[in-house]
VEXMARMI-525399 format. One record per atom (N, C-alpha, C): residue number from 1; residue in three letters; atom name; z negated, x negated, y negated. Coordinates in pm, 1 decimal. Atoms other than C-alpha are relative to their C-alpha. Layout:
<recs>
{rec NUM,"ala","CA",{Z,X,Y}},
...
</recs>
This chain:
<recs>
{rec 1,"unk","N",{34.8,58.5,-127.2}},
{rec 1,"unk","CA",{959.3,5094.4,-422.9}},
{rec 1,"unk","C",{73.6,-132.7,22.2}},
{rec 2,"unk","N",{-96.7,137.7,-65.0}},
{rec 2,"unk","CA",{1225.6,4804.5,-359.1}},
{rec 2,"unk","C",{-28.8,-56.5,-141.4}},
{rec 3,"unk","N",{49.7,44.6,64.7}},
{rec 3,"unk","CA",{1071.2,4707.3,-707.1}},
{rec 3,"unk","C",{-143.7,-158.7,99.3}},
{rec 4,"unk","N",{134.9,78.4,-31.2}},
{rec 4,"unk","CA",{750.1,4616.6,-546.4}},
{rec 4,"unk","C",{57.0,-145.1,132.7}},
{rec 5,"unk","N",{-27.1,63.5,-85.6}},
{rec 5,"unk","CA",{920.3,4471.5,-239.8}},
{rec 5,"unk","C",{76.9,-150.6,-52.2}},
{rec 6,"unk","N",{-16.4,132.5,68.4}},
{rec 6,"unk","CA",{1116.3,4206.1,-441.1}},
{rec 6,"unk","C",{-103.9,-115.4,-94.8}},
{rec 7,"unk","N",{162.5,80.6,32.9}},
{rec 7,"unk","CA",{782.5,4108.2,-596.5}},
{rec 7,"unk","C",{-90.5,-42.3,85.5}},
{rec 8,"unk","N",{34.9,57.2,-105.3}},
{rec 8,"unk","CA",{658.9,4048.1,-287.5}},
{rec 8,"unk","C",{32.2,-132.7,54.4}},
{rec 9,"unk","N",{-85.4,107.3,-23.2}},
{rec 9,"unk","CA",{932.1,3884.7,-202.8}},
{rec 9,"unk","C",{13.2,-153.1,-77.2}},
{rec 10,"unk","N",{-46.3,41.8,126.7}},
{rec 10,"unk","CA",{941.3,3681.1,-501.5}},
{rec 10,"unk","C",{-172.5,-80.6,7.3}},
{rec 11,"unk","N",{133.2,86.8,-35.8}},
{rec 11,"unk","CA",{534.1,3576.1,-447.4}},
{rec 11,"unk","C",{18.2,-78.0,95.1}},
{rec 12,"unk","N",{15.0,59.0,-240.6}},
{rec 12,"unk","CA",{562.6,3490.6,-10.9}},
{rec 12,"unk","C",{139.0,-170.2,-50.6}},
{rec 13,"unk","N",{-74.9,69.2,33.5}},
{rec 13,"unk","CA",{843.9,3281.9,-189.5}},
{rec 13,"unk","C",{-23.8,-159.6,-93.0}},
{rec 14,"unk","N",{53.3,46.8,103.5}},
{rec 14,"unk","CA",{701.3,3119.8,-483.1}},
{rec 14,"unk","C",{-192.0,-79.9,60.2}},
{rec 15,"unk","N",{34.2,49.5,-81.3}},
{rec 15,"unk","CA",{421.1,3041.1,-257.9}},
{rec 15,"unk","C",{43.4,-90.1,82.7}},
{rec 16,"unk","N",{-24.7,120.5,-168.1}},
{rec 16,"unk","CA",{591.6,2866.7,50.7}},
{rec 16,"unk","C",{46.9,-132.8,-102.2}},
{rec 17,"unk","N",{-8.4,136.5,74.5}},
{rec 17,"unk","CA",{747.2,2638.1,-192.7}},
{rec 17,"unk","C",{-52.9,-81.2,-57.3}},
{rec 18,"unk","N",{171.0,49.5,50.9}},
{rec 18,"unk","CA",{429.3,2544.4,-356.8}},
{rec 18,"unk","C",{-46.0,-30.9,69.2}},
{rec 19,"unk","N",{55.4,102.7,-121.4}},
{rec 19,"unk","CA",{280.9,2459.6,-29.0}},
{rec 19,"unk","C",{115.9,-104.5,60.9}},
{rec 20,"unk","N",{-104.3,136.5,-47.2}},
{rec 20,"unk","CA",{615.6,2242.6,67.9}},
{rec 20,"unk","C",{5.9,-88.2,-114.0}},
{rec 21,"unk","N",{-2.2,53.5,73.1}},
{rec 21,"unk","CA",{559.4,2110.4,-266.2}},
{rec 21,"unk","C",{-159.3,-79.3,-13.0}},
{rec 22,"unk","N",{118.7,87.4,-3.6}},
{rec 22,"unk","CA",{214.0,1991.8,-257.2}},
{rec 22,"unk","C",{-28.0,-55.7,110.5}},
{rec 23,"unk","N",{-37.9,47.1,-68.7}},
{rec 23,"unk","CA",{281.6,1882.3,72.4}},
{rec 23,"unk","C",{86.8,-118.8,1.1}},
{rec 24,"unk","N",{-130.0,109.0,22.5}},
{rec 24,"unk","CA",{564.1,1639.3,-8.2}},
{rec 24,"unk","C",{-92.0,-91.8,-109.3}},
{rec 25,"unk","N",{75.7,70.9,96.4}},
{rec 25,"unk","CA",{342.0,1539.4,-285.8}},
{rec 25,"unk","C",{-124.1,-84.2,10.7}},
{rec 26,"unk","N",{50.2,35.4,-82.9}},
{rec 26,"unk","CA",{86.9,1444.8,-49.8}},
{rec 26,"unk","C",{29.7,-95.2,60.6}},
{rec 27,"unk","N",{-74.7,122.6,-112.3}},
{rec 27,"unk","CA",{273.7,1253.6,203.7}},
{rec 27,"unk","C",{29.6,-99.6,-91.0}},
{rec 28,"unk","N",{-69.6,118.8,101.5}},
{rec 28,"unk","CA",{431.3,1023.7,-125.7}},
{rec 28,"unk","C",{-117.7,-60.8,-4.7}},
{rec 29,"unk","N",{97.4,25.7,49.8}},
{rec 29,"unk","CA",{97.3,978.2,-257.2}},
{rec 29,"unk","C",{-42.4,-115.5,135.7}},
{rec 30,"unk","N",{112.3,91.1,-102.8}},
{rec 30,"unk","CA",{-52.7,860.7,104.7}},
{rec 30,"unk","C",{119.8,-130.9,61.0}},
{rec 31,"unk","N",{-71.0,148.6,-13.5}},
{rec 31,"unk","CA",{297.9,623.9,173.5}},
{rec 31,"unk","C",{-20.4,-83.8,-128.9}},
{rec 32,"unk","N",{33.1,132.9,85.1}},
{rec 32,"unk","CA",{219.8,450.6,-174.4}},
{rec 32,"unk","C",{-115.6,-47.3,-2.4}},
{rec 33,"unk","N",{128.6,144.2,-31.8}},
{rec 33,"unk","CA",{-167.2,342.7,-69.0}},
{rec 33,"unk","C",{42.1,-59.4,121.3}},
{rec 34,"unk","N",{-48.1,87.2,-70.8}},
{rec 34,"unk","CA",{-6.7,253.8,229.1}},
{rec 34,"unk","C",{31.9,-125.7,-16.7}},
{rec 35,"unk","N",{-100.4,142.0,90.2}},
{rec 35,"unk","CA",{281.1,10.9,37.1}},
{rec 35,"unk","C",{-135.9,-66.4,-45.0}},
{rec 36,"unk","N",{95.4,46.8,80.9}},
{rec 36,"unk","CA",{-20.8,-38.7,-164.1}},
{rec 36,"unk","C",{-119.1,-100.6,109.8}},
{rec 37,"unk","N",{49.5,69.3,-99.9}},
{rec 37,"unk","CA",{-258.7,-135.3,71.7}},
{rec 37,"unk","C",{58.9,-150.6,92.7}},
{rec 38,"unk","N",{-25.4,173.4,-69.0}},
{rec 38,"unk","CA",{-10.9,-407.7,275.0}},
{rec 38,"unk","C",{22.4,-79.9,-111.9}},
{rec 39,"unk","N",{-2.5,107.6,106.8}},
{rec 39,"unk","CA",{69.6,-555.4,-34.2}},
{rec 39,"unk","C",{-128.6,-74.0,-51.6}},
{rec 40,"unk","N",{142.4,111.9,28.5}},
{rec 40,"unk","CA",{-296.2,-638.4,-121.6}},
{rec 40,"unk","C",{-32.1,-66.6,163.7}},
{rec 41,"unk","N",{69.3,131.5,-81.3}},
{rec 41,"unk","CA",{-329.4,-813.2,230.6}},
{rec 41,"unk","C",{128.8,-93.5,34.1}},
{rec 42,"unk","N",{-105.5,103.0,-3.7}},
{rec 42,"unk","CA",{17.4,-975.9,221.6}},
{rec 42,"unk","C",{-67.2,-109.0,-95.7}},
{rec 43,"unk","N",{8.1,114.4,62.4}},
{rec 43,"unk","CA",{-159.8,-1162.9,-72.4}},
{rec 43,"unk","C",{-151.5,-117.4,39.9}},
{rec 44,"unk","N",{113.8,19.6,-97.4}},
{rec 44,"unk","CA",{-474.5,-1272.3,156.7}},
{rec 44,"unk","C",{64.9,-132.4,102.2}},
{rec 45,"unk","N",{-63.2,154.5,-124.3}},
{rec 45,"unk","CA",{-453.1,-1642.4,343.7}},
{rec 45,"unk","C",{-143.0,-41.7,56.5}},
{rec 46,"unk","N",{101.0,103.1,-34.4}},
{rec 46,"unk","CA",{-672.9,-1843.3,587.1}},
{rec 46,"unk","C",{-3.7,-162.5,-70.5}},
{rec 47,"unk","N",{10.8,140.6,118.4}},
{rec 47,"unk","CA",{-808.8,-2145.0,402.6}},
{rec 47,"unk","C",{-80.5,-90.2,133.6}},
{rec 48,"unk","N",{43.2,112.0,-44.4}},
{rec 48,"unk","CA",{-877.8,-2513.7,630.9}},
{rec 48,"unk","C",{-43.1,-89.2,-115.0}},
{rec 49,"unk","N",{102.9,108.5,108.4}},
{rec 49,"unk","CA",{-1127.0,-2760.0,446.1}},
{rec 49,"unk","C",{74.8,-131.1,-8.2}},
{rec 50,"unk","N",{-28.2,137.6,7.9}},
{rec 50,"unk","CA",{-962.6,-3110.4,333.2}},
{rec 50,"unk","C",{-121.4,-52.5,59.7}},
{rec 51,"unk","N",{146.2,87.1,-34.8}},
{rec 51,"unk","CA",{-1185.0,-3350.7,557.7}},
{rec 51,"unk","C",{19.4,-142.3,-61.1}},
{rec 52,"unk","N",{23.5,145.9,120.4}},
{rec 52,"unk","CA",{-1090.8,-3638.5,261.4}},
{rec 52,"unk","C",{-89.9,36.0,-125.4}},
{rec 53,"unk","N",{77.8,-50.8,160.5}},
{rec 53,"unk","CA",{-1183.9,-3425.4,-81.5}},
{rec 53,"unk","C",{-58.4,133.0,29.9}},
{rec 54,"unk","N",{104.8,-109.3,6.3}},
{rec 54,"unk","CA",{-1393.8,-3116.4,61.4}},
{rec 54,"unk","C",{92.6,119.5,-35.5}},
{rec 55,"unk","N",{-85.5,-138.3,3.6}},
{rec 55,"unk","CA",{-1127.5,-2899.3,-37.0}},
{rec 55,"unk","C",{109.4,135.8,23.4}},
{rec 56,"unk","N",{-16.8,-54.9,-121.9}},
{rec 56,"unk","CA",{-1059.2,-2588.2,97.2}},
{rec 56,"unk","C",{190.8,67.8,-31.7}},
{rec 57,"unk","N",{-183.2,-52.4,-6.3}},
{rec 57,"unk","CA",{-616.6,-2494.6,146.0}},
{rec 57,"unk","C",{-4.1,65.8,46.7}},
{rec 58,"unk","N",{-92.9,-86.3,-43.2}},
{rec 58,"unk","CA",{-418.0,-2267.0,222.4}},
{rec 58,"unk","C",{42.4,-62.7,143.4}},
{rec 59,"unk","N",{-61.2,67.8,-189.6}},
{rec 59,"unk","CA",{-347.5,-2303.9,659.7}},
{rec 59,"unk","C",{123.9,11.6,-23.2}},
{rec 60,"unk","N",{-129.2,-15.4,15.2}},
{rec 60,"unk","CA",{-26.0,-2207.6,580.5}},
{rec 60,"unk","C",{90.2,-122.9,-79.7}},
{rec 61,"unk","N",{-67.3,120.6,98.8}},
{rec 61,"unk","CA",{72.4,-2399.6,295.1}},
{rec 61,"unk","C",{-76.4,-77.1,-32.4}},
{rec 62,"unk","N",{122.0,83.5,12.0}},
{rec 62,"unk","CA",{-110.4,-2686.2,332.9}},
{rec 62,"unk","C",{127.2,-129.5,-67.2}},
{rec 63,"unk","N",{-40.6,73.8,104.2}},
{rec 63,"unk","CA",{-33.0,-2970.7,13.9}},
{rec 63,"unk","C",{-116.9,-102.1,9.4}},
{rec 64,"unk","N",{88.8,139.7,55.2}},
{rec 64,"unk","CA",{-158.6,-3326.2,-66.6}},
{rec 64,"unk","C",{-34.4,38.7,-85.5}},
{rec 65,"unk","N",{78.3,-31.1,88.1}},
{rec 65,"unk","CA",{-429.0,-3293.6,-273.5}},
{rec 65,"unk","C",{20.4,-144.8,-96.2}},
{rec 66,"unk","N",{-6.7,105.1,82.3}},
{rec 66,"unk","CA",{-359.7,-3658.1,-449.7}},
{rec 66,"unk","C",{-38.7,-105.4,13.1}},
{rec 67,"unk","N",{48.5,94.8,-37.9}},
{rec 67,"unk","CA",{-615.3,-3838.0,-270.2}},
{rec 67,"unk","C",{65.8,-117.7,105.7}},
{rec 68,"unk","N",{-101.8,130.3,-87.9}},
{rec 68,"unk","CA",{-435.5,-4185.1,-62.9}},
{rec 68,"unk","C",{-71.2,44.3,130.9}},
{rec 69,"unk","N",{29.8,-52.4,-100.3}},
{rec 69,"unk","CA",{-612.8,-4036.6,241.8}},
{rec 69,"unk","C",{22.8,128.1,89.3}},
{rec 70,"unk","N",{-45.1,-157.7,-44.2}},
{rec 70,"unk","CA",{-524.5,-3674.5,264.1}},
{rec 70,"unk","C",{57.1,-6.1,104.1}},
{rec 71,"unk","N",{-110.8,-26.9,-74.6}},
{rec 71,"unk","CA",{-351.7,-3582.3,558.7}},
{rec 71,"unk","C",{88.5,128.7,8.4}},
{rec 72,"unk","N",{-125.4,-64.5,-14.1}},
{rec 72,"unk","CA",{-135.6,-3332.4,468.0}},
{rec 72,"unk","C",{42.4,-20.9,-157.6}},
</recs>
C-alpha cells in the first residue's frame, strides 16, 4: 500500500514540474519574439526625398548626397 502511494506521489510530482517546465519554456520562447520583434523595428526609419537629386534619406540621419545644392 504506501508502495502505491509513493508512486502516486512520485507521478502528481513528476507532473507539476513538467507543467512549471513547459511553462517557463513558454514564457522564454514568447520574451525572445518579443526582443525579436523590437529589434526588427529598431532597424526601420522614415525616409524624406532630396528635393536637389530625387533621393530618398533617412529623416533622422539626413547626409549630403554630393550634389553643390543639397541641403543637408
Amino acid at each position: 500500500m504506501l508502495l502505491k502511494f509513493l508512486t502516486l506521489a512520485a507521478v502528481i510530482a513528476i507532473a507539476w514540474y513538467g507543467f512549471k517546465l513547459v511553462g517557463r519554456i513558454g514564457q522564454q520562447h514568447k520574451q525572445k519574439l518579443t526582443r525579436d520583434e523590437k529589434a526588427a523595428r529598431d532597424g526601420v526609419a522614415d525616409t524624406v526625398q532630396c528635393p536637389v537629386c530625387d533621393a530618398y534619406i533617412a529623416e533622422d540621419i539626413k547626409s549630403n548626397c554630393g550634389k553643390a545644392d543639397c541641403p543637408y
